[in-house]
C-alpha angles and dihedrals in degrees: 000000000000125000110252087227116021116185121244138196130202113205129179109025086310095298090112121048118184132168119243121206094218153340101296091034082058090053096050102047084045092052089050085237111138091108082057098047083049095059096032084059087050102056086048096054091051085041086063098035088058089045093048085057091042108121107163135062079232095053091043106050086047090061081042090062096042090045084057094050095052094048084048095055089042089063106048083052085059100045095052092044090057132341104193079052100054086040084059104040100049092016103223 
């Protein structure tokens, strides 16, 4: 069954159309980030598994501090790529 309105992106002066699942797929694929999404899965990925192993209050508030850097600086990404995006993803 096909979808009544699929999403499309047009990449590289409309030489290249691809469907997006949905709105933030759409942004990515715009964006040309999916190298970015890959690694940033992959931090996450190492993030839990450090997490998982943690087994001290010291340990764990230090992961807390470097979790918050890197959501900080995420941020800050966000907000100089686009700043009406990043208004209307964490609604600030």
């Amino acid at each position: 069954m096909a979808k009544q309105n699929p999403l499309f992106v047009v990449t590289d002066n409309g030489k290249t159309v691809e469907e997006a699942d949905h709105i933030f797929d759409a942004i990515i694929k715009k964006l040309g980030l999916e190298e970015f999404i890959v690694v940033l899965k992959g931090i996450l990925k190492s993030l839990i598994e450090l997490i998982e192993q943690t087994n001290s209050l010291v340990m764990l508030e230090h992961i807390s501090k470097i979790l918050d850097k890197f959501i900080a600086n995420l941020d800050y990404v966000i907000k100089k790529i686009d700043p009406v995006l990043a208004f209307s993803l964490f609604k600030r």
